[in-house]
TIRO-416284 format. One line per field, with one value per atom (N, C-alpha, C): residue in one letter; atom name; z negated, y, x negated. Coordinates in steps of 0.02 Angstrom, whole numbers. Layout:
residu <- [A	...] .
atome <- [CA	...] .
z <- [Z	...] .
y <- [Y	...] .
x <- [X	...] .
REM end
This chain:
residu <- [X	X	X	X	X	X	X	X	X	X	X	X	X	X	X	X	X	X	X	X	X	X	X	X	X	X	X	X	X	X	X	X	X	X	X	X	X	X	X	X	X	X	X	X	X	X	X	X	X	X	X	X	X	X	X	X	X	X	X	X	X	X	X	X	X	X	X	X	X	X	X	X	X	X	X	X	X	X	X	X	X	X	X	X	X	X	X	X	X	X	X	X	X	X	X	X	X	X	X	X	X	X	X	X	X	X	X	X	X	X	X	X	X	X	X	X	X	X	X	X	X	X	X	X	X	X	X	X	X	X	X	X	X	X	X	X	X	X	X	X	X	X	X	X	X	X	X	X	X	X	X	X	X	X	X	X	X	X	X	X	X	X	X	X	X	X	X	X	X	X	X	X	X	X	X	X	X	X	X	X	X	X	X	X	X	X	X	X	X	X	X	X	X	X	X	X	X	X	X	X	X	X	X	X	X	X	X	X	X	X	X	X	X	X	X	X	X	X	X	X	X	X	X	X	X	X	X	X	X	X	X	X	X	X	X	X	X	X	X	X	X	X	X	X	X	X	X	X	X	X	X	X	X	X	X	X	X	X	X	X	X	X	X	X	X	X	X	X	X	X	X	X	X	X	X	X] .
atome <- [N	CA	C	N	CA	C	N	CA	C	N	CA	C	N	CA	C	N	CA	C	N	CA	C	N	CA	C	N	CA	C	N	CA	C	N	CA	C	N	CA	C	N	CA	C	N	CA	C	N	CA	C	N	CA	C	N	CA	C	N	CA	C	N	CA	C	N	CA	C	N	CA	C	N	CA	C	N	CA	C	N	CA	C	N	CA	C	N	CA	C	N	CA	C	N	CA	C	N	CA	C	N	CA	C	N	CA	C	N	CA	C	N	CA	C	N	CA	C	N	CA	C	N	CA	C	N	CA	C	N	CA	C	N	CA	C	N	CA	C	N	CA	C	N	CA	C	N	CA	C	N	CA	C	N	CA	C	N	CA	C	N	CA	C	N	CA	C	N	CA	C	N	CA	C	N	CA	C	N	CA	C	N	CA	C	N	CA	C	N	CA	C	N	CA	C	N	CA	C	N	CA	C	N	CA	C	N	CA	C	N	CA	C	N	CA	C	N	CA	C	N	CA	C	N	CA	C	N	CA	C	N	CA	C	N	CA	C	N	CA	C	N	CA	C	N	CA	C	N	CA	C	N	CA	C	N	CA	C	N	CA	C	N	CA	C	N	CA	C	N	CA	C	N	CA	C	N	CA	C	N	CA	C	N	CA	C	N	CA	C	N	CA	C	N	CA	C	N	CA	C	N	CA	C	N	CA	C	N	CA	C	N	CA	C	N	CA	C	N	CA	C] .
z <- [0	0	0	-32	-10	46	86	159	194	172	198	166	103	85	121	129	142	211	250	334	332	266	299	264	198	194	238	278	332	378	406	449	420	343	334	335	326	316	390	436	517	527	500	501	482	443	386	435	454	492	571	594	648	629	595	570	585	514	524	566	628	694	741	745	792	742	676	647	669	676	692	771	811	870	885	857	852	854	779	773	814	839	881	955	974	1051	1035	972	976	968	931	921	990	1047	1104	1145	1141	1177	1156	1117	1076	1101	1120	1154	1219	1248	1331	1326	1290	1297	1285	1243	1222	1283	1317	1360	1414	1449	1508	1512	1431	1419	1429	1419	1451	1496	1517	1632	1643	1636	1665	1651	1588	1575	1599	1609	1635	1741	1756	1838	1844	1790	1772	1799	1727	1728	1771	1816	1873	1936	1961	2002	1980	1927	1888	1931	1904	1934	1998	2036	2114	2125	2116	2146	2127	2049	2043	2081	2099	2125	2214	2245	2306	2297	2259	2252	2245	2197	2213	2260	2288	2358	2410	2415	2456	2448	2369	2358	2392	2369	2395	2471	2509	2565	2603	2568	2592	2586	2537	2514	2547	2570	2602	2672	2709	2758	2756	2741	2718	2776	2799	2843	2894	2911	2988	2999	2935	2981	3018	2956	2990	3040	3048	3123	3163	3188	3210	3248	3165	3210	3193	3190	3193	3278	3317	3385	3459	3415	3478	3512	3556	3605	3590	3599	3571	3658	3655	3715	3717	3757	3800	3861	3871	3942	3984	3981	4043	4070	4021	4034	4044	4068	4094	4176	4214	4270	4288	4328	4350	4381	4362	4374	4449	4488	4581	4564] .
y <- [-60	0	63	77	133	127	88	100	161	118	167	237	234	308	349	315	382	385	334	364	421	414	455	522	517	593	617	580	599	621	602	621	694	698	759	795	805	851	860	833	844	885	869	919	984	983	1041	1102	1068	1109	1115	1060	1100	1155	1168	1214	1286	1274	1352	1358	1313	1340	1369	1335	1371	1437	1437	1510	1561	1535	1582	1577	1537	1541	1601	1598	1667	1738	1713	1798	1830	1769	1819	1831	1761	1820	1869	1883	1963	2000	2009	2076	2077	2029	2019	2042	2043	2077	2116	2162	2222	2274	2232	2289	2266	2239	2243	2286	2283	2351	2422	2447	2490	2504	2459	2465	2493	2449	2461	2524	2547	2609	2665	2666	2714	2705	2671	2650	2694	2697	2709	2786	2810	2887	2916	2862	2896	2900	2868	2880	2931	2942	3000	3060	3071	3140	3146	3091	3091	3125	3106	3099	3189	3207	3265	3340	3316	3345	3371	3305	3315	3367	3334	3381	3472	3465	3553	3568	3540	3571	3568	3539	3550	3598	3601	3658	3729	3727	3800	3812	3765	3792	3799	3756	3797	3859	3857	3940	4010	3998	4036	4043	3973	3968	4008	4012	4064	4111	4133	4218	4234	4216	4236	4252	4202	4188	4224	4277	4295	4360	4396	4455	4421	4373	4342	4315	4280	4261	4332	4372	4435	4471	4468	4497	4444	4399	4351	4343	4370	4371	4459	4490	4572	4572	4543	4561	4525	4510	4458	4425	4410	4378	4297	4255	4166	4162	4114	4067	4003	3999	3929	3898	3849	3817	3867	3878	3898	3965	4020	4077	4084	4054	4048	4075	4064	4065	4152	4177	4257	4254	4280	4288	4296	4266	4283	4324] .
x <- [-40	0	-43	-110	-144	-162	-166	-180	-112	-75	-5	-10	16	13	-60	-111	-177	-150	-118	-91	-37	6	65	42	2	-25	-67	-100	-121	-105	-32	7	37	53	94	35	-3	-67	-63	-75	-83	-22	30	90	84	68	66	-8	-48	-98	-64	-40	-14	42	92	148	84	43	11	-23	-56	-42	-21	27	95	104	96	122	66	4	-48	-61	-31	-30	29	84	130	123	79	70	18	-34	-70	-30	-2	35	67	96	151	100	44	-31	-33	-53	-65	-29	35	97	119	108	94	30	-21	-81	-64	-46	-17	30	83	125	88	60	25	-24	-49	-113	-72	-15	43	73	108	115	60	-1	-51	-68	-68	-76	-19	42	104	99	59	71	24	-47	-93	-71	-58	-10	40	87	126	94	54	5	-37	-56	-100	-52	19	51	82	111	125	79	6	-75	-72	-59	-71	-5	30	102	103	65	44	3	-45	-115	-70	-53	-31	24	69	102	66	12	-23	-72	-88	-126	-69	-7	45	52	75	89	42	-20	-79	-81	-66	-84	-18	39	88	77	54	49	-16	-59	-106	-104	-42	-38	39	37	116	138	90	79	81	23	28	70	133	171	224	229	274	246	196	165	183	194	230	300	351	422	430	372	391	389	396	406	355	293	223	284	252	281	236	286	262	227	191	152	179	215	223	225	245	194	252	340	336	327	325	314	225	184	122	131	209	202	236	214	242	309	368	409	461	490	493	555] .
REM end
């Protein structure tokens, strides 16, 4: 009969260490899926503020590039005459 009993405390002991396994196999995937969220969440804000960036910075060189270019266009439709292919030819 000690043959038996040292097998089946053996077996509950194998139990008992796999349990706090799986409990420590647990808690580390949620820490783990916890800094993937955290990590995902600053990828996503850092593309934000990246995408945010570009769209100001092309907005103020539009801006500039209008206001600079703001006279030539009114010299433009203040009266020049446009160039196109068919008025190239003299009039019969």
């Amino acid at each position: 009969m000690a043959g038996h009993d040292q097998r089946v405390n053996l077996i509950i002991n194998h139990g008992r260490q796999l349990g706090r396994s799986l409990l420590l196999l647990a808690h580390y995937t949620t820490v783990f899926v916890a800094f993937v969220g955290r990590t995902v969440q600053w990828m996503v804000d850092a593309v934000k503020w990246t995408s945010l960036f570009a769209r100001y910075t092309v907005s103020a060189f539009d801006s500039i590039y209008r206001h600079l270019h703001w006279g030539k266009r009114k010299s433009v439709t203040g009266g020049a005459r446009e160039i196109c292919p068919s008025s190239d030819m003299e009039p019969q």
